[in-house]
C-alpha positions as CSV (number, residue, x, y, z in Angstrom):
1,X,0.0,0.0,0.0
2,X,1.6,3.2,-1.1
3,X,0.4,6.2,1.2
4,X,1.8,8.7,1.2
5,X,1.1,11.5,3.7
6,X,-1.1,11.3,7.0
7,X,-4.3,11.4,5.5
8,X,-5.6,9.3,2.5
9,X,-9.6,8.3,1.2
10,X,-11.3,5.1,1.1
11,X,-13.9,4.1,-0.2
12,X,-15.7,1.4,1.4
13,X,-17.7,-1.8,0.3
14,X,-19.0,-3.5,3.4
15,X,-20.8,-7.1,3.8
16,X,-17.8,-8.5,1.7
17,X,-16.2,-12.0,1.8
18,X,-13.1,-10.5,2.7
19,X,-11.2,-7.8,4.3
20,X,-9.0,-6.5,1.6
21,X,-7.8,-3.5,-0.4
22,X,-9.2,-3.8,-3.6
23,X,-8.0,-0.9,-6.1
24,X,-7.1,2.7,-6.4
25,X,-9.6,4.6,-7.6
26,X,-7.6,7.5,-9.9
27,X,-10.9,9.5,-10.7
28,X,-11.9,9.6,-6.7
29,X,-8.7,9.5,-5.8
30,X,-8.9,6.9,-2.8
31,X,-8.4,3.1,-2.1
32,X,-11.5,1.0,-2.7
33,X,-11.9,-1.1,0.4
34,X,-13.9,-4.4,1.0
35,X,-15.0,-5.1,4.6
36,X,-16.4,-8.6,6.1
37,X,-18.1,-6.3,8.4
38,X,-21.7,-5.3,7.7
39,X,-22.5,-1.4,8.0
40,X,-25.0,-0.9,11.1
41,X,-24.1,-0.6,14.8
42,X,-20.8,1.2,14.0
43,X,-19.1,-2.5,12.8
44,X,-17.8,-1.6,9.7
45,X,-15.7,1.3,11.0
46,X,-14.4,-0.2,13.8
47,X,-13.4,-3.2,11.4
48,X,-11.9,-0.4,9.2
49,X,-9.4,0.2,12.1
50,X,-8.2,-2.8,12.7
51,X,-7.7,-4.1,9.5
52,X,-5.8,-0.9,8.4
53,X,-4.0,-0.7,12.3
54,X,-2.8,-4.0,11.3
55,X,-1.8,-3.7,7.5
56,X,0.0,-0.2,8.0
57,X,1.4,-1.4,11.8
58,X,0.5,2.4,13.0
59,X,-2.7,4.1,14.9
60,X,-5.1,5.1,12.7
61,X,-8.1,7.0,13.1
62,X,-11.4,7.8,10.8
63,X,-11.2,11.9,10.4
64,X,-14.9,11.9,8.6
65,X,-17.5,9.8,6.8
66,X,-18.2,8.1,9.5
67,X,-21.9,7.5,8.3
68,X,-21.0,7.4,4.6
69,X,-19.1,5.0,2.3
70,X,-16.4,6.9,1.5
71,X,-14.1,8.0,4.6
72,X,-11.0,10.3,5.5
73,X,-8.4,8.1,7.5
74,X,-5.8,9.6,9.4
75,X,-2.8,8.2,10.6
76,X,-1.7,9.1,14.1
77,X,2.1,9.2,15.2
């Protein structure tokens, strides 16, 4: 995964098979994300966390979207 910076889009697809990063989405400029998690009771974004606190091996937070599909993440030093 090629971040660059502190702050990077997603875009999510939750309900998914698997938690994986998908693609990079040039014309929205964000990652398109699939999620096992399915998207009531807050499940989805705290799946989000993990899976990316996990991949990246650093904090991260969700800076906004967190009721839409496609998210702000920050990373946090």
């Amino acid at each position: 995964m090629g971040i660059q910076g502190k702050r990077f889009k997603l875009i999510v697809k939750p309900n998914s098979r698997e938690n994986r990063i998908e693609s990079f989405d040039n014309e929205r400029n964000a990652y398109r994300v699939n999620i096992k998690a399915k998207p009531e009771g807050n499940k989805a974004n705290i799946e989000i966390i993990k899976f990316l606190s996990k991949l990246l091996k650093k904090k991260v937070r969700i800076a906004a979207g967190l009721k839409s599909r496609e998210k702000l993440i920050e990373i946090i030093d």
